[in-house]
N, C-alpha and C positions, 0 to 999 in steps of 0.2 A: 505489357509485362513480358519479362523475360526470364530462363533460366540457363544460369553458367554449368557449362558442362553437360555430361548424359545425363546423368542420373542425381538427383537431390531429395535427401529424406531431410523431414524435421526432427528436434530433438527427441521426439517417443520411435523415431523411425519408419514413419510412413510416409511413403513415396509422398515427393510435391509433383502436382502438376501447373501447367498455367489456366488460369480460370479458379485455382483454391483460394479460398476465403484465406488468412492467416496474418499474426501479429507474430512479435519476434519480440526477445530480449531489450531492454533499455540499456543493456549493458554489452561492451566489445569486448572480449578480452583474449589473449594470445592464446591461454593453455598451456602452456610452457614453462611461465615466470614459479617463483617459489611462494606466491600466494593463490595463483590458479590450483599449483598441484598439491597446497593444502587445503582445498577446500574451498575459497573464497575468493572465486575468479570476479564475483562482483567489483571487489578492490585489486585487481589484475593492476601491475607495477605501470603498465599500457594501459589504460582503458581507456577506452572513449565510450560516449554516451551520444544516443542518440537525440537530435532534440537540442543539444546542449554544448555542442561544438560552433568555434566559430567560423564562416565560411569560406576557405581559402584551397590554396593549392594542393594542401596534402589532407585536409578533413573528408574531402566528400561529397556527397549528396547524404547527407546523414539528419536533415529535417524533416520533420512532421505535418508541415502546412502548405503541402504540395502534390502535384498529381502521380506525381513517379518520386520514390528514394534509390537511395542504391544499399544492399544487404552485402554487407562483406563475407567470405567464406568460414569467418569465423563465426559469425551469425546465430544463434539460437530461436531457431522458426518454430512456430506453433502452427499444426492447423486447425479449423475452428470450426463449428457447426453453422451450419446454414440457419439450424431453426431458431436461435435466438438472437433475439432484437438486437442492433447495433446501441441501444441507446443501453441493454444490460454488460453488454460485453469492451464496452468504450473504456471504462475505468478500471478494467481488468490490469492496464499497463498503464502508469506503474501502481497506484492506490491500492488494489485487490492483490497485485502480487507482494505489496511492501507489508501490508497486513497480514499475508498467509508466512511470509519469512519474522515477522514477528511472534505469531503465536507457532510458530517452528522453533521458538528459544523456550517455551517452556512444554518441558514432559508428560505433562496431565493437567487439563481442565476442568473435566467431569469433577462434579462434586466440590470446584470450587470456588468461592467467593472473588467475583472479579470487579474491579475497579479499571473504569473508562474517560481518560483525559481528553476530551473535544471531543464532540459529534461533528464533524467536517465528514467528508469521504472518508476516511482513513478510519475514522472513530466508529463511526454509523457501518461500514463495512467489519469491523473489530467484534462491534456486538454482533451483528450475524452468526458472523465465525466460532466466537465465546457461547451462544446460545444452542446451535447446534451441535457441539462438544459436550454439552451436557451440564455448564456449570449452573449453583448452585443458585448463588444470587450476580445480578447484573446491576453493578450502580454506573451513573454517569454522572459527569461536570457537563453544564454547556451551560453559555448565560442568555444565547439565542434560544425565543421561543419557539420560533419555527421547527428549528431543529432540535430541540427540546423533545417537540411533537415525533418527531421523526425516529429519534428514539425509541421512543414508545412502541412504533410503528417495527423497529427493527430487531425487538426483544428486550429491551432493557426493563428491567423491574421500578429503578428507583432511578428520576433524575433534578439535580441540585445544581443552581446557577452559579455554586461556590464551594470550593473544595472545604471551604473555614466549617461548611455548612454539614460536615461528613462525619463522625465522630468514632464511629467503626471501624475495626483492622481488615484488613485485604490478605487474601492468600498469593493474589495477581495484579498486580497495576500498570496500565497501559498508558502511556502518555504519546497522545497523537496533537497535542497543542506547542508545544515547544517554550513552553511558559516558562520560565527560570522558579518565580515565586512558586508556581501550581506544584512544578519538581521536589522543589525545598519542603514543599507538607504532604506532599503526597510520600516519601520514602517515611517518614514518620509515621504513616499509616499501612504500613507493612506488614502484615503479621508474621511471627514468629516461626523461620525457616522460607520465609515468602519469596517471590520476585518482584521486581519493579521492571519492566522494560521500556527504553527512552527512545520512541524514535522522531519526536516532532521539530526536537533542534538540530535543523540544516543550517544554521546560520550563529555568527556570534551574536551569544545571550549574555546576561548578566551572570557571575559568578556565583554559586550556591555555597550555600553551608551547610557540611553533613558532620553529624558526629559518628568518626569512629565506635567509640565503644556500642551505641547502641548497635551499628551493622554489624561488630564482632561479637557479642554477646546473643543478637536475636537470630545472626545466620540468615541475613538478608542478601540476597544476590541481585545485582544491579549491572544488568545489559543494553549495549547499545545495537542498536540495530538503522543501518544506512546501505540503500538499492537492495539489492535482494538476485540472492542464488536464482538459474534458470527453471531450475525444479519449483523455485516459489509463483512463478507465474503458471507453470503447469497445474500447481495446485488450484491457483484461484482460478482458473480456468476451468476447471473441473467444478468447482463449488460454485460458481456463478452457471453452469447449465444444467448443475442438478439440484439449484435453488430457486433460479427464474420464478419460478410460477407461486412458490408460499414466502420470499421476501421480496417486498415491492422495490427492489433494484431501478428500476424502469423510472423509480420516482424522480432519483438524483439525479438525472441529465434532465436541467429544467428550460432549457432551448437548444433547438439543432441549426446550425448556419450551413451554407453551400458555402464550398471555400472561396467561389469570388465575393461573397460577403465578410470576409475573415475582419478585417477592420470596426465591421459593425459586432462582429462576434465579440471580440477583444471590448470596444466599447459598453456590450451588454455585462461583459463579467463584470469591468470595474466600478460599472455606476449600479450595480443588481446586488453582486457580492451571491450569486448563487453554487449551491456544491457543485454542479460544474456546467463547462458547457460544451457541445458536441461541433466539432468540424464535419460534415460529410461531404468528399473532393467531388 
């Protein structure tokens, strides 16, 4: 490893050296553009993503499945404690931070009734997050048992293999499935002045049908939420080392590969379908 220039701090401002542990942003962005300097350098007019470029002349070394990347100067570094397990801190980027810029869309949790779209990574880290905020009740969807259990395991109160199955209003609803139909009755299940926040559709879904009047009449707010501010990974980074040890984080990484076996990794995801699995280079 290497570092450009004298001197390099991360984004909280603590000197890097070579030898620090550290993850960095999924997201690149200029700084400059008029969506950086409102707020939302995630959607940077430029961004690239790491992970997620294709390999060419002008992208980089900007992959994840190898023993060296290269960190541009626009970079948002993290550094990271020694004392927790790589298998808690692995989904910190991007899962743990796209959960922490999710519930960053709504104001207050304590005391309120939440509703939980997929127990996947995203959903199973949601209730953590929801639980230890203080709310009131924790319901979830999930049609998998396993992860049904897992719920359980991660605070949820109440979990149902079907939203039809729900019958109760929500103060809060999280949709980490990207379900078009789940979408369509879960804002129906909104309570009055409530949220809905969407972030599981990364991809074209079937089109929904909402009725106006009941969103104008009940004062329902419906947010989207895609990658996430540098602060949101600061946050789950924070909450994944001062949660380690009372939620079983450690569970979800259910095989580690050396990365000359990355092939066999890939093959475990697809034929396993497990909440995730771990590269160590």
């Amino acid at each position: 490893a290497a570092i450009g220039g004298d001197s390099v701090q991360d984004y909280s401002g603590h000197q890097l050296s070579v030898g620090d542990r550290i993850t960095w942003s999924i997201c690149i962005s200029c700084g400059q553009c008029k969506r950086c300097e409102s707020g939302i350098p995630q959607k940077c007019a430029s961004v690239k993503k790491f992970g997620h470029e294709v390999l060419d002349g002008d992208s980089g070394l900007l992959g994840g499945f190898a023993e060296y990347v290269l960190l541009p100067a626009s970079t948002s570094i993290f550094r990271i404690s020694n004392a927790v397990p790589d298998e808690v801190l692995c989904p910190a980027n991007c899962a743990t931070a796209t959960v922490a810029a999710a519930i960053r869309q709504v104001p207050k949790v304590s005391s309120k009734r939440v509703l939980i779209i997929g127990a996947g990574m995203l959903g199973l880290s949601a209730i953590a997050f929801v639980k230890t905020k203080g709310a009131s009740q924790i319901s979830v969807i999930e049609p998998d048992d396993d992860r049904s259990k897992l719920a359980f395991a991660f605070g949820a109160d109440h979990v149902a293999d079907d939203i039809s199955k729900i019958s109760e209003r929500f103060d809060i609803i999280f949709d980490f499935s990207g379900s078009s139909s789940a979408i369509e009755q879960a804002i129906s299940a909104v309570d009055l002045g409530g949220t809905i926040v969407l972030v599981g559709t990364v991809a074209p879904s079937p089109a929904i049908s909402i009725d106006p009047e009941f969103i104008v009449r009940n004062l329902i707010t419906i947010i989207g939420v895609h990658n996430y501010h540098p602060m949101d990974l600061e946050t789950a980074l924070n909450f994944l080392v001062t949660h380690n040890k009372d939620i079983p984080f450690d569970q979800l990484v259910e095989k580690s590969f050396p990365l000359a076996d990355i092939n066999d990794a890939v093959e475990f995801a697809l034929s396993h379908k497990p909440i995730r699995v771990m590269i160590k280079p």
